[in-house]
DRENKE-479742 format. One line per field, with one value per residue: residue number from 0; x, y, z of N, C-alpha, C in turn. Coordinates in Angstrom, 1 decimal. Atoms other than C-alpha are relative to their C-alpha. Layout:
BEGIN
resi: NUM ...
n_c1: X ...
n_c2: Y ...
n_c3: Z ...
ca_c1: X ...
ca_c2: Y ...
ca_c3: Z ...
c_c1: X ...
c_c2: Y ...
c_c3: Z ...
This chain:
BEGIN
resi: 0 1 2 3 4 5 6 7 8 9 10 11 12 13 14 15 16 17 18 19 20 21 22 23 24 25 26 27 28 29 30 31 32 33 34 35 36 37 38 39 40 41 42 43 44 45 46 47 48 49 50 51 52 53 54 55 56 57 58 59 60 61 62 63 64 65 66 67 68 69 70 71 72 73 74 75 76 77 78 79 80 81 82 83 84 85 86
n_c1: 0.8 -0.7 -1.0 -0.6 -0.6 -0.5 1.0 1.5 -0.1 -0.1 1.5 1.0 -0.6 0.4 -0.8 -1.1 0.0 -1.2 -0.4 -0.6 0.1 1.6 -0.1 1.4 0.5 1.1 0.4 0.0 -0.7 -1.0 0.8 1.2 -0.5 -0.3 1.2 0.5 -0.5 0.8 1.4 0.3 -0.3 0.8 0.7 -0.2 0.2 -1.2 0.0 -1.0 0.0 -0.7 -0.2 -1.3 -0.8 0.6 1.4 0.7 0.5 1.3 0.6 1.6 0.2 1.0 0.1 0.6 1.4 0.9 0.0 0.3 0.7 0.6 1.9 0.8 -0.7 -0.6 -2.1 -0.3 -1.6 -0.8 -0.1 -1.1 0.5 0.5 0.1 -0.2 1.2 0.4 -0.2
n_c2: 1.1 1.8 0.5 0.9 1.7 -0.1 -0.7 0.9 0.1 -0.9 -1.1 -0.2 -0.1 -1.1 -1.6 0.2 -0.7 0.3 -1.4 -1.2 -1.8 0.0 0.3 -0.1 -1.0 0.0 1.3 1.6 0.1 1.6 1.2 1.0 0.9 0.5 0.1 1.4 1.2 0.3 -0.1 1.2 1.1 1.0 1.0 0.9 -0.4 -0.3 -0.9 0.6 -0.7 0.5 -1.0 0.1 -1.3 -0.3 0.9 0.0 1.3 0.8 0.2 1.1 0.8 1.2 0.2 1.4 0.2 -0.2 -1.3 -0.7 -0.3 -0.7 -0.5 -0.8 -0.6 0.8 0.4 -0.3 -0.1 -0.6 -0.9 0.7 1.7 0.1 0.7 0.2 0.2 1.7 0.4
n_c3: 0.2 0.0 -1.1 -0.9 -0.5 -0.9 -1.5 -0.9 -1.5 -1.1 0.2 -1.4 -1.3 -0.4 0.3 1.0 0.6 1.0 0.5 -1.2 0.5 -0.4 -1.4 -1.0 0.6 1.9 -0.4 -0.3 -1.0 -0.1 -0.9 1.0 -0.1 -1.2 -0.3 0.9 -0.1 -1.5 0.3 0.8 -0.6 -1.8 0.4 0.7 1.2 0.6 0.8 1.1 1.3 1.3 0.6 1.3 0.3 1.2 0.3 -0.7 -1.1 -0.1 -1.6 0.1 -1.2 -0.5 -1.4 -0.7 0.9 -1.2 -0.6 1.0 0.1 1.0 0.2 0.6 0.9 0.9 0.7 1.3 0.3 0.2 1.1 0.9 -0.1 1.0 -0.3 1.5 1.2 -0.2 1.2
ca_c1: -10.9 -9.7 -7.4 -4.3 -3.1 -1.2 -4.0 -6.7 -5.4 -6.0 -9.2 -11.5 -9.1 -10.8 -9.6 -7.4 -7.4 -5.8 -5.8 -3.7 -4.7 -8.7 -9.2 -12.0 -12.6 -12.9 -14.5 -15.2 -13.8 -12.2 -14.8 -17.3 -15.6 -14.7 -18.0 -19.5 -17.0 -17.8 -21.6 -21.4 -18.9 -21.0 -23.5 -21.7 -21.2 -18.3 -16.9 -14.8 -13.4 -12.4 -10.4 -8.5 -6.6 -7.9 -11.1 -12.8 -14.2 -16.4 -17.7 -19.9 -21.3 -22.5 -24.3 -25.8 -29.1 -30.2 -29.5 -31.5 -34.7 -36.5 -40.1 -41.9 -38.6 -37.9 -34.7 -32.8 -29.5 -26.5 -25.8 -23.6 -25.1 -25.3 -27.3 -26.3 -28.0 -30.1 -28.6
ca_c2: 5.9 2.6 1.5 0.8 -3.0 -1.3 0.8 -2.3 -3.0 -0.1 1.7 0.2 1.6 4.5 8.2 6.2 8.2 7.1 10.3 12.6 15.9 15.0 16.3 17.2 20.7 19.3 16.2 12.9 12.1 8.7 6.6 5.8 2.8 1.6 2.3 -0.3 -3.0 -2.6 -3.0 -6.0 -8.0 -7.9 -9.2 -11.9 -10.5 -9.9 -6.6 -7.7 -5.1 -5.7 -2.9 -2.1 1.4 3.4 1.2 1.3 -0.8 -3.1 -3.3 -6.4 -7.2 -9.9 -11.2 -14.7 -15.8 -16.0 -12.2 -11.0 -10.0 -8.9 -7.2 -6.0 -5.7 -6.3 -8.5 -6.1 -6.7 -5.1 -2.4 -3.9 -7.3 -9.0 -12.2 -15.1 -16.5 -20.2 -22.7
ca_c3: -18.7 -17.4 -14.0 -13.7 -12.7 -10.2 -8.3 -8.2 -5.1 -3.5 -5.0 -1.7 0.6 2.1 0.9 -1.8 -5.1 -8.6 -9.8 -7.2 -9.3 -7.8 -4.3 -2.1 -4.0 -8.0 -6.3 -4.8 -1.1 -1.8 0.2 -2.5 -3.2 0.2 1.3 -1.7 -1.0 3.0 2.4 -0.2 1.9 5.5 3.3 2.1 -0.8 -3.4 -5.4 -8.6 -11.3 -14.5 -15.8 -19.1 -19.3 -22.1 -22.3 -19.5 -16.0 -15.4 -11.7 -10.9 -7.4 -6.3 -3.2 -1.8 -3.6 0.1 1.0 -2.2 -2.3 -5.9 -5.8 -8.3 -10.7 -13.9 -15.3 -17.8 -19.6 -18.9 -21.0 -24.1 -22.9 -26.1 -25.9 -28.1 -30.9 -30.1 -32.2
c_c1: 0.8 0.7 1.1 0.1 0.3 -0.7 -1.2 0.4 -0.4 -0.9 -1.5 0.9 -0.8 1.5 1.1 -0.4 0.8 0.1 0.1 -0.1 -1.3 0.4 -1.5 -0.7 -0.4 -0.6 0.0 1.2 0.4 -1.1 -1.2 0.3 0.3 -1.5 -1.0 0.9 0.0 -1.2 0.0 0.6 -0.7 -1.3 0.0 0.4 1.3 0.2 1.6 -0.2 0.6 0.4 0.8 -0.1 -0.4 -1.6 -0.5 0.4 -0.9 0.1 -1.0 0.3 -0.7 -0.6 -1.0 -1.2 -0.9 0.1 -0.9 -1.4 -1.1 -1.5 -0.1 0.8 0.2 1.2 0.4 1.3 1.1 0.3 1.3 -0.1 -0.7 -0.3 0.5 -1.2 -0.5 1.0 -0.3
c_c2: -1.3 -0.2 -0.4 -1.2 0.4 0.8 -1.2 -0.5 0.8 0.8 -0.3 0.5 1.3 1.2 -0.4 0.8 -0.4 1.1 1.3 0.9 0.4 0.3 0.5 1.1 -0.3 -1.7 -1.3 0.5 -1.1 -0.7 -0.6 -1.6 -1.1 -0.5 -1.7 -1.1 -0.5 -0.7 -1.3 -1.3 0.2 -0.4 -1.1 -0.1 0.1 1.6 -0.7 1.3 -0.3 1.3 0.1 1.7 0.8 -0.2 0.1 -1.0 -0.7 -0.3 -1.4 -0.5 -0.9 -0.4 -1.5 0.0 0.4 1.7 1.2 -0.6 0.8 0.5 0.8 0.7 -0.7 -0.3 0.6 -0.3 0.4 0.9 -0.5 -1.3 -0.7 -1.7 -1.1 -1.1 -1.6 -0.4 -0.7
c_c3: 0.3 1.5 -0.2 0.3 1.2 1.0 0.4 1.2 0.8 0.0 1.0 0.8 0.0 -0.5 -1.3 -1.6 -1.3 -0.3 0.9 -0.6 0.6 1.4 0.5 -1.2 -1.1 0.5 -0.1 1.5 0.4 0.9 -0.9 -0.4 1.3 0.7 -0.6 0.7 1.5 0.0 -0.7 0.9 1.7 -0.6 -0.9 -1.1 -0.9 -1.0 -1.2 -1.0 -0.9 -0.4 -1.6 -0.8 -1.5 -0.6 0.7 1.2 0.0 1.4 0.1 1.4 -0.2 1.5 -0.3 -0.1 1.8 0.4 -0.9 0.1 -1.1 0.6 -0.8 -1.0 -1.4 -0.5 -1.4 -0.2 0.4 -0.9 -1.0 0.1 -1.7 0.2 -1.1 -0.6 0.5 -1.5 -0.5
């Protein structure tokens, strides 16, 4: 659970891998990542992670109000999104 400091550099690179004991056979083929951060930036877009070793990531794209298109969805939270209180 978590990243590294020293691999967020390197987790879009195609075929890159933090955990060299993972390969093709017990799965994933390193491009899920690369793929995402390809995809978000030709549409303008950004990939940012927040990680912390033991705890977890947090992934959050984003893309250009102009390249986004809602229909027919509704706006939910984030999971653990805790709103705060009026005051």
């Amino acid at each position: 659970i978590g990243i590294e400091r020293h691999h967020l550099p390197r987790i879009t690179q195609r075929f890159y891998r933090v955990d060299k004991s993972r390969s093709r056979a017990t799965g994933g083929t390193g491009l899920g990542l690369a793929i995402v951060k390809h995809a978000i930036t030709r549409y303008g877009g950004e990939l940012l992670v927040d990680s912390t070793p033991g705890e977890g990531s947090c992934f959050t794209l984003t893309l250009p109000p102009a390249r986004v298109r809602v229909v027919g969805a509704e706006l939910l939270p984030s999971p653990g999104f805790m709103p705060s209180s009026p005051s």
